[in-house]
N, C-alpha and C positions, 0 to 999 in steps of 0.2 A: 388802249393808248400805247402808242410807242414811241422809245428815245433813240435816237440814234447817233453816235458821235462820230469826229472826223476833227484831225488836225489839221488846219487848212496850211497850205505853202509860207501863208503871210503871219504865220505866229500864229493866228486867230485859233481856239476852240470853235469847232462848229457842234452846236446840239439841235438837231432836228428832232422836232416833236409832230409827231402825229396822230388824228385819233378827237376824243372831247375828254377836254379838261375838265371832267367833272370830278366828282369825288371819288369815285372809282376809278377815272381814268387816271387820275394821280395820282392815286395810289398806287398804282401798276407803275409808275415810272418815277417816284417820288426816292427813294434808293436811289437810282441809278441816277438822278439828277445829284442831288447831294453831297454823293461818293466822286464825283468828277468836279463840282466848287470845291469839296475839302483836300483836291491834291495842289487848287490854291493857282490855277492857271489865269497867266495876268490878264488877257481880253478872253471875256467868252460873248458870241454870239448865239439869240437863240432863235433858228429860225421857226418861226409858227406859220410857212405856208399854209400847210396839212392840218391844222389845230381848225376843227367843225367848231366849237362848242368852247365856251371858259367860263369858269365858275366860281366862287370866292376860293373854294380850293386851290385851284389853280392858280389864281393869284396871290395867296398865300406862300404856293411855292415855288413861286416867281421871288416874291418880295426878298425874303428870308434868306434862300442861296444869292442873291441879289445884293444883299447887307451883308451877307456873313464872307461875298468875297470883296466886297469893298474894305471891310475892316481888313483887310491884309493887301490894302492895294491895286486889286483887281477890279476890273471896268465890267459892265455887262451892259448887252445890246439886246434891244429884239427888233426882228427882219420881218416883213412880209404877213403882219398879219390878218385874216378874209377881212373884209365887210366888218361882219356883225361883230366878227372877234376886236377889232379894232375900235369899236364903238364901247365895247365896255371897257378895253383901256384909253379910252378917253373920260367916258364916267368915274373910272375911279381917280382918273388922274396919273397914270400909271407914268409916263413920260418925266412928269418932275423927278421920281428915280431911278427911272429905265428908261434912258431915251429908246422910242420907239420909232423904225425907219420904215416904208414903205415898200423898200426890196434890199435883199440880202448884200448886196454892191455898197449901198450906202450906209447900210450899218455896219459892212465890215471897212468902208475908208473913215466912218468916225472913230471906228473904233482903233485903228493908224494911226491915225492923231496922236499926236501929244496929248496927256492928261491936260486936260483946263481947269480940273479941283485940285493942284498942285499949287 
């Protein structure tokens, strides 16, 4: 698996993830996801075009940098993710705390927004 970051023009964090989020592949990039919530930047986008595969793992460490940047303020989005990866963040329910968008456009103009948990 691989992470890739980029600040985008518009404020946004982008993290591009690609690869299967399984327990190895998040492993591999579970650090460098972390280390980028803990410098605590206020929108991050995570795009999952490239994400084959997602796992409990993976959503674990989705969740967790997901709460641990909300506790300081910070929004997180995810963009674009396949079919089937999409199917299991609906299973879990993943959008009640990561709104998930369809393409990367749209979850970075929510993520523009005004906070609406303010």
């Amino acid at each position: 698996m691989e992470l890739t970051t980029e600040q985008r023009a518009d404020g946004i964090q982008q993290m591009v993830l690609a690869g299967r989020m399984d327990g190895t592949g998040t492993d591999q990039v579970a650090a460098g996801f972390t280390a980028l919530i803990a410098t605590r930047p206020p929108r991050v986008v995570v795009d999952m075009r490239q994400v084959l595969y997602l796992s409990s793992a993976g959503i674990r460490l989705l969740l967790s940098n997901a709460k641990a940047l909300r506790q300081h303020g910070g929004r997180m989005a995810i963009a674009g993710p396949r079919p089937l990866v999409r199917e299991v963040l609906d299973i879990v329910g993943m959008a009640v705390l990561i709104p998930v968008h369809a393409d990367l456009e749209s979850a970075c103009a929510a993520l523009a927004a005004p906070n609406q948990d303010t």
